[in-house]
GUMIDREN-15317 format. One record per residue (C-alpha): residue in three letters; x, y, z. Coordinates in steps of 0.5 Angstrom, whole numbers, plus 500, padded with zeros to 3 digits. Example, Ala and Ser with C-alpha at 12.3 -4.5 7.8 and 13.67 -1.06 7.14 Angstrom:
GUMIDREN-15317
ALA525491516SER527498514
end
This chain:
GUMIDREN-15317
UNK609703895UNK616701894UNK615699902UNK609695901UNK611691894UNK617689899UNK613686904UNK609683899UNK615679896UNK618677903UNK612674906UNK611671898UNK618668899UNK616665907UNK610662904UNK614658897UNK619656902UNK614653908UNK610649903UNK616646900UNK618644908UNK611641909UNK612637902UNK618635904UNK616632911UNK610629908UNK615625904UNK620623909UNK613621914UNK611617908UNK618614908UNK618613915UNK611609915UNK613605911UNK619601914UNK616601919UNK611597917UNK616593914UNK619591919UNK612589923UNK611584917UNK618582918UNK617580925UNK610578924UNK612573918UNK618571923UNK613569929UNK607565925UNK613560924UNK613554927UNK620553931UNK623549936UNK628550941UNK635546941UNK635542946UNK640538950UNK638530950UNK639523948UNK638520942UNK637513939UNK637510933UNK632504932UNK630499927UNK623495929UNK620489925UNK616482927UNK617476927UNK615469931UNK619466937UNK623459936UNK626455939UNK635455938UNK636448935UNK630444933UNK630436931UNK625431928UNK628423928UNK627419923UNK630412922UNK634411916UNK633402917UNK626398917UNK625393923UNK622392930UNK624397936UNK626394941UNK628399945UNK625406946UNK626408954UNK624416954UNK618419954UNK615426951UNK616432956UNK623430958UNK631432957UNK635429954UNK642429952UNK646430945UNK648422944UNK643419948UNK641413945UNK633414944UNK631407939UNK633402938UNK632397932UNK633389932UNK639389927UNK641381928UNK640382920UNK646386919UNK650382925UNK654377920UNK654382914UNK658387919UNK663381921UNK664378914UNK666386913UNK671385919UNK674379916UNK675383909UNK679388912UNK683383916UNK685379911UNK686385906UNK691388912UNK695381911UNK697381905UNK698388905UNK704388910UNK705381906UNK706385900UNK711390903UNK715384907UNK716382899UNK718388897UNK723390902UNK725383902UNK726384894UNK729391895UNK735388900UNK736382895UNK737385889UNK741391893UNK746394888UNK744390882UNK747384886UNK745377887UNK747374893UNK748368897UNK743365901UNK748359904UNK754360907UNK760356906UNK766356900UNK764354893UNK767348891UNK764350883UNK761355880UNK756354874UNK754360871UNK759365867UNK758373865UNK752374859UNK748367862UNK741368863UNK739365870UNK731364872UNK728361879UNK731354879UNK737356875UNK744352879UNK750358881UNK755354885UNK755349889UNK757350896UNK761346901UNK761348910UNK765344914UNK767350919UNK760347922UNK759340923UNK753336925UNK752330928UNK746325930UNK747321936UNK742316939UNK739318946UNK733313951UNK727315949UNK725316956UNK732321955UNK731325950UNK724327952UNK727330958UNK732333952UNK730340949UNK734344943UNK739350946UNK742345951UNK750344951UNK752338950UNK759334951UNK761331944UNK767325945UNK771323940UNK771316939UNK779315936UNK782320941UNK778321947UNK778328945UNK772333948UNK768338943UNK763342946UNK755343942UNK750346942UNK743341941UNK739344934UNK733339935UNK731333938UNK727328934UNK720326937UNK720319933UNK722313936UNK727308932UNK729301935UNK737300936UNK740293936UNK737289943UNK730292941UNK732299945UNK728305943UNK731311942UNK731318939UNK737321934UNK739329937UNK742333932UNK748337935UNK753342931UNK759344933UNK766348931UNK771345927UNK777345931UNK780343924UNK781337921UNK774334924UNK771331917UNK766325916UNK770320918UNK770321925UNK764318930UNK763321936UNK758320942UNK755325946UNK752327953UNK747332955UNK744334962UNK747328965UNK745323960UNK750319955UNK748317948UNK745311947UNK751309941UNK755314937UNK753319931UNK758320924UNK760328923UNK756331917UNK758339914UNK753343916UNK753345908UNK754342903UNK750342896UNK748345891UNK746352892UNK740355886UNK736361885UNK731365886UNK728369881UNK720372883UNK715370878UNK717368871UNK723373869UNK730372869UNK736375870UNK742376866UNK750375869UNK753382867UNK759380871UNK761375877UNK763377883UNK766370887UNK771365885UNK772358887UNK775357893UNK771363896UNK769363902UNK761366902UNK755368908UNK749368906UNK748375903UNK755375899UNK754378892UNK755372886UNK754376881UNK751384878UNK745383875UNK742388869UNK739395873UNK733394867UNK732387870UNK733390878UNK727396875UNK722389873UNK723385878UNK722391884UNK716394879UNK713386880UNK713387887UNK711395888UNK704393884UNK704388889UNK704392895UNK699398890UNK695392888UNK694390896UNK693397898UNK687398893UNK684392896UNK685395903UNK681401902UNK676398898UNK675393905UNK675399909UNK670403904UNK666397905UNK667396913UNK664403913UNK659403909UNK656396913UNK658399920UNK655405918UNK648402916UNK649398923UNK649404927UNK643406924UNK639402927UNK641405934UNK639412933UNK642417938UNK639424940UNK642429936UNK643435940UNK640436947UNK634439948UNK626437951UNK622432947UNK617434944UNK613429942UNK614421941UNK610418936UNK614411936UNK614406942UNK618401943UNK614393939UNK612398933UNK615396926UNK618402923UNK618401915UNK620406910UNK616407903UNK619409897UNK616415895UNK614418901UNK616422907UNK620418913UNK616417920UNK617421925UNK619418930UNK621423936UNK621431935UNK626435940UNK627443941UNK633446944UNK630451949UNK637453952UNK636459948UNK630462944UNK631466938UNK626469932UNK628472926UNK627480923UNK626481916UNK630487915UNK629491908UNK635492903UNK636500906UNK637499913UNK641492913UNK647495912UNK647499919UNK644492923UNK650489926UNK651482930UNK652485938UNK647490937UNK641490942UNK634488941UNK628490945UNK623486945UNK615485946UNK610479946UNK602481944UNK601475949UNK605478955UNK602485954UNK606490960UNK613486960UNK619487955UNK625483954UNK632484952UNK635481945UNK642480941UNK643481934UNK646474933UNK646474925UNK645477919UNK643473913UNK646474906UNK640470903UNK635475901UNK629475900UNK624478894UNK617481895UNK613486892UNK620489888UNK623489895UNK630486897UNK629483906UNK634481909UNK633476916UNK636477922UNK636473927UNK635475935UNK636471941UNK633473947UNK638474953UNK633472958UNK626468956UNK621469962UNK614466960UNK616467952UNK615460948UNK616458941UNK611461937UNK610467939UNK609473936UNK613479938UNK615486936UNK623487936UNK627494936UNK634494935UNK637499938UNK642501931UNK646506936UNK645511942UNK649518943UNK647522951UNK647529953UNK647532945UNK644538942UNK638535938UNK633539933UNK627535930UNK628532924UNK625537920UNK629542922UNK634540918UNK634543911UNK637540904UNK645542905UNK645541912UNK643548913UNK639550919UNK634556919UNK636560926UNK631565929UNK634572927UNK630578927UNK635582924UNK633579918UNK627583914UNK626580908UNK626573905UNK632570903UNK632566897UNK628560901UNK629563907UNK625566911UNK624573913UNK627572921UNK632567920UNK639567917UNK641560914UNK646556919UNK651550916UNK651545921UNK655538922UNK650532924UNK651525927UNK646521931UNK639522927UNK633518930UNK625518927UNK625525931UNK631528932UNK638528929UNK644530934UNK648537931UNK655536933UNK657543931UNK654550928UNK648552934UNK649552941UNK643550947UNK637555947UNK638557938UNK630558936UNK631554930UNK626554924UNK621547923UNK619545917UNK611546916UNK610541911UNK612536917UNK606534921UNK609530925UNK613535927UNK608540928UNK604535932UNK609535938UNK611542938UNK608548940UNK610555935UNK617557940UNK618552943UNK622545942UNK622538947UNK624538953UNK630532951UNK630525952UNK628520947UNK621521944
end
């Protein structure tokens, strides 16, 4: 019995213990299943999104916009003047260079108004220089705030004293030179027309024989009657005084080999009285005498110092002179231009080089001018050398235009053929519309082939270029510059992350409409995730796969 009830307790005990193995594989089993059907949810999640690989490529950054192809320059010729067109010698169609002359206006109505201007001018130059002569002139005079001689020879009296007041005509002294003496000799007519001034001449003493050499100053061209009717004419000779030579003594006289016809007396070459010149009305006042009598002076000598005030007034008379004359000077000259610029407008010149366009004015048409309304034009020329259009480019993008940029560019007329362009200017005047800031930039065309002014053409300009990078879609990149690479470790969302991928930060250079260039942070091959929400991008790429590279 004992036996028994302890068979019966163990085989109980074997039971309890078996069921608890089976409740505890139960469990596990149940703990197992689960995970793993975690962890095909996770792979599942992980394959259902759209991804991309990171290739290796070139990418370009580009701006496009439209605009209508024009010409470099363009010039429409108008006339300034009225008048027949006498000459008009181009024809529509040809080429013509900056400066030719293309009209020509009668102007005979301008001819004598222009030569009066010439004549004004001229005349304004003289009295300028005049005016500056008269105030160097004052200044040499008036030198040291002296007043100076203007005979030579010595001063038999003097007739002015310290304190007097001395104006033009004013006598100072009078003034007596015997070192030079004259002497007027009768020759032949016949004779003295054969006599010029500057010859030597030979003077003969007539009481001691005694022979002086001269110089002839003058010959009259008057004919008087000597005793005996003969005709002669008086040559005027000076000489040195050898001393004691006075007006006493005769001499006759020969010349070129010719004798005098009688004899002549001796005169001092000086002797008067000398007065002064003052300028104007003003006068002078004697601080002091320089000179005594018996002094011997030239012509430049000081007499007497002179008041600075008086020196000041006299050369600020001569200095408005020269402003005066100046002034007139410039006015003639501003009137000059003026008429010579009216003049030159009735010959009107082609302003740049180019084709004509069109000739509306003929040589014989009368060009008139109405007051209130728009010039005729008479010609129109485009510059073709060059061709250019322009781009509006919003505020947003217009920092990144630069000139030296590449452009490319299609025409809707051309289909097939593209052309190349240079930004060659950015514009700072801006524009408005729709709340919307555009700026123009102008393109020029680096080669024209059948373009012509006023097409319509696409342009796309190249903002940078970067080859042979590693690139992803745009839509790859997340806020951050974070990047959802392909991980399928990862078995649970992280925050907006997505079960299969690990957050990845990534350094960024290039980006184009499609791509953006990652500088550091993945390596060619990753599997990157794309953004669902784009479908452009969901468009271009099939779920694992990416681009092939190259630009889109």
């Amino acid at each position: 019995m004992r036996i028994k009830n302890r068979i019966l307790k163990k085989w109980s005990t074997r039971k309890k213990a078996a069921a608890a193995l089976v409740i505890l594989l139960g469990a596990g089993g149940i703990f197992a299943f689960q995970r793993v059907q975690n962890a095909k949810q996770a792979a599942a999640a992980g394959e259902a999104a759209r991804t991309a690989s990171v290739t290796r490529g070139s990418i370009t950054s580009e701006l496009s916009s439209s605009g209508v192809i024009a010409p470099k320059d363009t010039y429409s010729i108008t006339s300034l003047v009225e008048g027949e067109v006498i000459l008009a010698d181009f024809e529509e169609g040809d080429q013509v260079e900056e400066g030719q002359v293309l009209y020509q206006i009668d102007a005979s109505s301008m001819e004598s108004e222009l030569q009066s201007a010439n004549t004004s001018l001229e005349r304004a130059n003289k009295n300028y220089a005049s005016a500056q002569e008269d105030y160097a002139e004052a200044a040499a005079d008036y030198s040291g705030n002296t007043y100076k001689s203007t005979r030579a020879g010595f001063i038999k009296s003097l007739s002015i004293e310290a304190g007097d007041k001395v104006s033009s005509g004013t006598q100072l002294a009078s003034i007596y030179n015997d070192k030079t003496m004259r002497i007027k000799v009768p020759f032949l007519s016949g004779e003295a027309a054969l006599i010029a001034a500057g010859q030597q001449a030979v003077l003969i003493l007539s009481d001691t024989g005694e022979q002086l050499a001269g110089v002839v100053t003058s010959v009259s061209s008057m004919d008087e009657a000597l005793d005996g009717g003969r005709l002669v004419r008086y040559v005027t000779v000076e000489t040195e005084n050898p001393g004691g030579l006075t007006s006493s003594h005769q001499a006759s006289a020969e010349i070129a080999g010719f004798r005098s016809a009688g004899e002549g007396g001796f005169d001092p070459v000086t002797d008067t009285v000398m007065s002064a010149e003052v300028t104007g009305n003003g006068s002078l006042e004697v601080e002091s005498l320089l000179v005594h009598e018996g002094d011997y002076v030239t012509a430049g000598t000081p007499i007497f110092r002179i008041k600075s005030s008086d020196v000041a007034d006299i050369l600020e008379n001569f200095q408005d002179a020269v402003d005066t004359a100046e002034e007139n000077i410039q006015s003639a000259q501003s009137k000059l231009d003026s008429t010579q610029d009216s003049y030159d407008n009735y010959t009107i010149t082609a302003p740049i080089s180019g084709q004509v366009i069109t000739k509306s004015v003929k040589a014989g048409d009368t060009v008139s001018r109405n007051s209130g309304s728009s010039d005729t034009t008479l010609a129109v020329i485009y510059d073709l050398s060059e061709l250019t259009f322009e781009m509006s480019v919003d505020e947003l993008d217009v920092r990144n235009v630069q000139v030296g940029q590449k452009v490319e560019v299609t025409a809707d007329a051309l289909e097939g053929q593209t052309f190349t362009g240079t930004v060659t200017n950015v514009s700072l005047e801006s524009t408005q519309s729709n709340g919307v800031t555009n700026y123009p930039v102008t393109v020029t065309l680096d080669e024209t082939g059948d373009l012509l002014p006023g097409m319509n053409v696409d342009g796309v300009i190249i903002l940078d270029q970067a080859e042979d990078v590693l690139m992803i879609p745009v839509d790859s990149l997340m806020r951050g510059n974070q990047v959802y690479v392909k991980d399928n470790t990862v078995k649970e969302p992280q925050g907006g992350v997505p079960a299969g991928f690990k957050a990845v930060e990534v350094e960024t250079g290039l980006t184009s409409d499609s791509y953006v260039e990652i500088i550091s942070g993945l390596s060619e091959g990753e599997e990157v995730y794309v953004d669902e929400s784009s479908t452009d991008t969901s468009d271009m790429f099939q779920m694992g796969g990416g681009p092939g590279g190259g630009r889109p």
